[in-house]
C-alpha angles and dihedrals in degrees: 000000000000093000084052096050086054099053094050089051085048088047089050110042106043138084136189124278100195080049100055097046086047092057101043087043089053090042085055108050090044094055089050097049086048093041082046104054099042087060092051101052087035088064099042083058097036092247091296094155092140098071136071127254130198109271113262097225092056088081092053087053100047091045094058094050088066118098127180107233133204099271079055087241118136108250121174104242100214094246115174090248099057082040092058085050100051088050097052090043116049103175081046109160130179144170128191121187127187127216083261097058102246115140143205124192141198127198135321118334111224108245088241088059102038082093106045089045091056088061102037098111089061093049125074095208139333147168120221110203113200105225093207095044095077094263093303122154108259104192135333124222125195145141121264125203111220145146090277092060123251105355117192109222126192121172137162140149088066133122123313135230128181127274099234094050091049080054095048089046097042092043081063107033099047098025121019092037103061101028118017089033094060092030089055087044084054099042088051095067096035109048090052085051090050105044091041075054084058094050102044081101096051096051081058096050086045090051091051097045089059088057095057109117127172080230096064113052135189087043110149136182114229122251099189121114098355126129119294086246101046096046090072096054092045093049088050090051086060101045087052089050092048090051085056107048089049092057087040095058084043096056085051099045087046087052100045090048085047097053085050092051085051088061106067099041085045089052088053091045095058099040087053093047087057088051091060125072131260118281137126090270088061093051092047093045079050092056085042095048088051098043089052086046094052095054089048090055090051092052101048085043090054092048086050087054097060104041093035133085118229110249088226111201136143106282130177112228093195095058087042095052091051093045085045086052106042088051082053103045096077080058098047092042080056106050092037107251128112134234129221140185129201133182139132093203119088088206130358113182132203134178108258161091117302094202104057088033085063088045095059093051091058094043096053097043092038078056090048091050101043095051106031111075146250107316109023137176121201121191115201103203116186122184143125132256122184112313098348140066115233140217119181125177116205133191133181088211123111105296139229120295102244091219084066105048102090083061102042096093092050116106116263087015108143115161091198120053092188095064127087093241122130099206097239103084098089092027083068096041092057088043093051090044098041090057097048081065094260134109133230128224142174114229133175119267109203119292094323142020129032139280125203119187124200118186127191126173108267125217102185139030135178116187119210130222092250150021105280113197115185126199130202112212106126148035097283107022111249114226119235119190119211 
């Protein structure tokens, strides 16, 4: 639940890193292409941005309104397009002139461009500015490309725009177009692919921090060839691993000493309380006694755990289960409960070891026993179910709180004070199957009691003929076939 929750918040509060330089990578170069080419075209018209220009399209118009004729003369054809021109601009010129000089003309040419006309078949393009028309564009001469061949092409007199839109429009069309439009396309596929390049260490890293586990010490991440700014935070992650496994390895230290200390006051303890009478405080300082041995044992088994190796071997769950049973049931006739086991399976084997596996039995059913109630009845049921054998413990006692469950496999838990357990019990059940690759779970019963389900990978199972149901009632289970 917790390692979910992480991952929403995660989820939730990150962003991309290669994103967000992408985008401000893409937002810079945009503004300085923009800022670019105003200040180009700013400076080829000495900033005068105020006044009005010619619109650029009326040349295209006024081009495609020009046939050749039979005579081979130029002669303006009356298309809508030059008509709505000539409606909208009324002092409309122009002048068109072929590679072979003949000429075709439109309207009155404005004195400021007579001389510049005279010479248009000998300019590419041009713009003549009347001084004294308030910076106004006078007349525009350019080349068109047509079916004809090079026409040149010199207007005026024709409809306006605004500076500042001609600029806008020239500063796309003749400079962001052809260069900053294809190098932004491009960067647009590259930079994502170099800085995921420049990444590619910290994904690792990334990789390796989610498999950090208190469980699995010594784990670093490593510092070599990253940034100059991530290799300090990386360096102080590991310093701070490093902090904690070594107070790790003391708190265990510190326990296990401790759990060998327990043994010799315990041993006096027991050989002074034989020495005393019978009475009911003998028999209380005995449950006390027991209680302060067996928490002793679980600590030491818990510190085992951790420094030892498993001694992994093929083991029948169904044979361990009877022999754990069998060992239990002289405590559980005492105590008035009953033991049963249940399984359809003559063997199911696993890959294990057989020590900490029979651990986990007693200390499931010891848990059962201990918490249940008077009376008691514990069912052992061992069976597989797709890829994994399956132990379950069931008693008809009084349950589990629900509001106590997320905490039941923590170390020292113990839902019910009034109870002899040491808290321990399930904490080192989760730890032994955990490590023998399984899980562990609570589930519901039925209307009363608790169930507790352990699951490990099996190897091997073998199917009787019947449904075996064994109790344990007695020293040794005696087997009944239904």
């Amino acid at each position: 639940m917790d390692t979910l929750l992480g991952q929403k918040m995660l989820s939730a509060g990150t962003f991309s890193i290669t994103r967000r330089i992408s985008i401000g990578l893409f937002a810079a170069q945009a503004i300085v292409a923009l800022a670019s080419g105003i200040v180009m075209f700013g400076f080829i018209l000495r900033w005068n941005f105020s006044g009005y220009l010619l619109q650029s399209s009326a040349m295209k118009t006024i081009a495609s309104s020009v046939v050749r004729g039979a005579d081979e003369q130029l002669h303006v054809i009356g298309t809508p397009a030059i008509e709505q021109l000539k409606r909208e601009a009324p002092d409309l010129w122009f002048v068109i002139q072929d590679a072979q000089g003949r000429l075709v003309r439109y309207g009155q040419v404005t004195p400021a461009c007579a001389s510049a006309v005279s010479l248009a078949s000998r300019i590419l393009t041009a713009d003549v500015t009347d001084i004294s028309g308030h910076n106004n564009l006078s007349c525009h001469i350019d080349t068109a490309r047509t079916s004809l061949g090079p026409l040149h092409v010199a207007f005026g007199g024709g409809p306006l725009e605004p500076g500042w839109k001609r600029v806008g429009i020239a500063v796309f069309d003749y400079f962001e177009l052809p260069f900053f439009v294809p190098l932004l396309i491009a960067n647009f596929i590259l930079i994502p692919i170099v800085v995921a390049g420049a990444h590619r260490k910290l994904k690792r890293i990334a990789l390796l921090a989610q498999q950090i586990d208190i469980r699995r010490p010594g784990l670093r991440m490593p510092a070599d060839g990253l940034p100059r700014e991530i290799a300090p935070i990386v360096v102080a992650f590991n310093a701070a691993l490093e902090r904690l496994d070594g107070g790790r390895q003391q708190q265990e230290r510190f326990i296990a000493n401790a759990a060998h200390e327990l043994r010799t006051p315990i041993a006096i303890i027991r050989t002074r309380l034989d020495g005393l009478g019978p009475g009911p405080i003998k028999v209380k300082l005995e449950q006390d006694v027991e209680r302060l041995s067996n928490l002793g044992d679980q600590l030491l088994d818990l510190q085992r755990l951790k420094s030892v190796d498993l001694n992994m071997e093929q083991v029948d769950l169904v044979e361990l289960a009877k022999e754990t049973l069998a060992e239990l049931a002289p405590l559980a006739v005492a105590a008035g409960h009953e033991l049963e086991l249940v399984s359809s399976l003559e063997r199911l084997v696993v890959l294990g070891d057989p020590t900490p596996l029979k651990r986990v039995i007693i200390n499931l059913t010891q848990n059962a026993m201990q918490h249940g109630g008077d009376a008691l009845s514990v069912t052992v049921k061992v069976f597989a179910t797709g890829a994994n054998a399956v132990v379950e413990v069931i008693d008809n006692g009084q349950g589990i709180p629900y509001g106590f469950r997320d905490r039941i496999f923590e170390s020292f838990s113990r839902y019910a004070r009034s109870t002899s357990g040491t808290g321990l019990g399930l904490s080192l059940v989760r730890e032994i199957v955990l490590l023998h690759g399984g899980d562990v779970s609570i589930f519901d019963p039925g209307r009363t009691g608790a169930g507790i389900r352990v699951r490990i990978p099996w190897l091997e199972s073998v199917p009787v003929a019947h449904h075996a149901v064994r109790r344990a009632d007695s020293i040794g289970p005696v087997v009944h076939d239904t």
